[in-house]
C-alpha positions as CSV (number, residue, x, y, z in Angstrom):
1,X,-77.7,-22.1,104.0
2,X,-78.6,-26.1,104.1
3,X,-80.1,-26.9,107.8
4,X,-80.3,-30.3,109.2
5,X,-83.2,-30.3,112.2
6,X,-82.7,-33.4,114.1
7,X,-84.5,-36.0,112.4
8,X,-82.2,-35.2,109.5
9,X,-79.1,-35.4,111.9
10,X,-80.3,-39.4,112.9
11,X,-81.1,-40.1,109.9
12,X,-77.9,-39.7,108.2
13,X,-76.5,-41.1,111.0
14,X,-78.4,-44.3,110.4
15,X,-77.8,-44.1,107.1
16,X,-73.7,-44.4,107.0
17,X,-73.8,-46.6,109.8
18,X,-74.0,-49.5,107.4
19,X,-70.4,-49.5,107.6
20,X,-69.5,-48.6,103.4
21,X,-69.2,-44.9,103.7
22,X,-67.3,-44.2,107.4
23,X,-66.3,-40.7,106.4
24,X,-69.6,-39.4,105.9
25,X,-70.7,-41.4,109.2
26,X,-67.9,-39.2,111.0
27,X,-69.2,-36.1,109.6
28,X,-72.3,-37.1,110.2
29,X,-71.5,-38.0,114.3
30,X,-69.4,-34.7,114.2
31,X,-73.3,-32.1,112.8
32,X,-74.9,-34.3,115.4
33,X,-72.3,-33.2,118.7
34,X,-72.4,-29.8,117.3
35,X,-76.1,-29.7,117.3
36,X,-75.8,-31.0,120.9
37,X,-73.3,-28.6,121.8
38,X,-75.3,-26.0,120.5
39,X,-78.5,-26.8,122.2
40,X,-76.9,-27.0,125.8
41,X,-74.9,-24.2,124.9
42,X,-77.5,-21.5,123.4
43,X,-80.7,-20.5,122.5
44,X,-80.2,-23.9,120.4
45,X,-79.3,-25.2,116.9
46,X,-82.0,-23.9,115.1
47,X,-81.7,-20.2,116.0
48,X,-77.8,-20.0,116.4
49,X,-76.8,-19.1,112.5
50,X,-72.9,-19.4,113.4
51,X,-72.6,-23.4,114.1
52,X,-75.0,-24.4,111.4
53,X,-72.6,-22.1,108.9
54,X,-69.8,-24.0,110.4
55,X,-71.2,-26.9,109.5
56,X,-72.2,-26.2,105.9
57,X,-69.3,-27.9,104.3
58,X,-70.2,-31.0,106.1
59,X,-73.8,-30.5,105.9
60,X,-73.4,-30.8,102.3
61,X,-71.4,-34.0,102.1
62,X,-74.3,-35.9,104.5
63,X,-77.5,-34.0,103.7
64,X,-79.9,-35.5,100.5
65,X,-83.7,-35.2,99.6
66,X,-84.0,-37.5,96.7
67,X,-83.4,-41.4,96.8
68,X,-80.9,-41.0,94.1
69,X,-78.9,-38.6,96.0
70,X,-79.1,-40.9,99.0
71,X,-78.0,-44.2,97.0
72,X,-74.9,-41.9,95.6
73,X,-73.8,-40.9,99.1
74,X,-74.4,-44.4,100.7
75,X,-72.2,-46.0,97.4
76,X,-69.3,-43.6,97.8
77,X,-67.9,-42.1,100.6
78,X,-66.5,-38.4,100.9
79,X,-62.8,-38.2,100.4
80,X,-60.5,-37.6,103.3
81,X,-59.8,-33.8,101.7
82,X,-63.8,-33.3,101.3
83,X,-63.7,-34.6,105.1
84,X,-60.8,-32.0,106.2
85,X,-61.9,-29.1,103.8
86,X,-65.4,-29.6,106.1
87,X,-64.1,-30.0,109.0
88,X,-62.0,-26.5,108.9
89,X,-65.0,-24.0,109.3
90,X,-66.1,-26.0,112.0
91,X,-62.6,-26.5,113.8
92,X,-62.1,-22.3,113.1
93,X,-66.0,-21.4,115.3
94,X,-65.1,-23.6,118.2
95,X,-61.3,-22.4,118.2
96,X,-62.9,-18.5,118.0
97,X,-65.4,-19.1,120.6
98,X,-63.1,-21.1,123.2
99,X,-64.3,-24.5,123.0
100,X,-62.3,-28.0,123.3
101,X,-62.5,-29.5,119.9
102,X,-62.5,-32.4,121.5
103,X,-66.3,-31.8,122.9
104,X,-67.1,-31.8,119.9
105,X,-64.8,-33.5,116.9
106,X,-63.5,-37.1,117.9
């Protein structure tokens, strides 16, 4: 399971902000309000397993460690079925635990 702490979270976010890739920016935004959620909302992001699984799909699509990874993602952009196939798992926890989707996917 791929983990994105918060540094990781800004980052990416910085990273697609340059306007080329605006799916990954969304996915992106939408790990970073479900890290929030998570932290106001439980013993936090880090030590809640569920969210972060939730996440995984997208986690994937925004997450690198090499420079060559990062110039791939930041020249293309996820598809908008990579974007909905991510976006499922993470739709499917907030639906099972009650929560507005709109809290946390805009």
């Amino acid at each position: 399971m791929r983990f994105m702490n918060e540094w990781d979270r800004e980052r990416a976010c910085r990273r697609f902000s340059q306007g080329a890739t605006p799916n990954r920016l969304y996915l992106a935004e939408t790990v970073e309000r479900l890290a929030q959620w998570t932290d106001r909302n439980s013993d936090g992001w880090a030590y809640w397993g569920k969210p972060v699984r939730a996440a995984g799909r997208a986690i994937e699509l925004i997450d690198s460690t090499t420079y060559e990874a990062n110039q791939a993602q930041e020249r293309t952009d996820a598809t908008e079925a990579e974007v909905k196939a991510a976006l499922r798992p993470i739709k499917s926890f907030l639906t099972r635990h009650g929560i507005d989707h709109e809290e946390v996917i805009v």
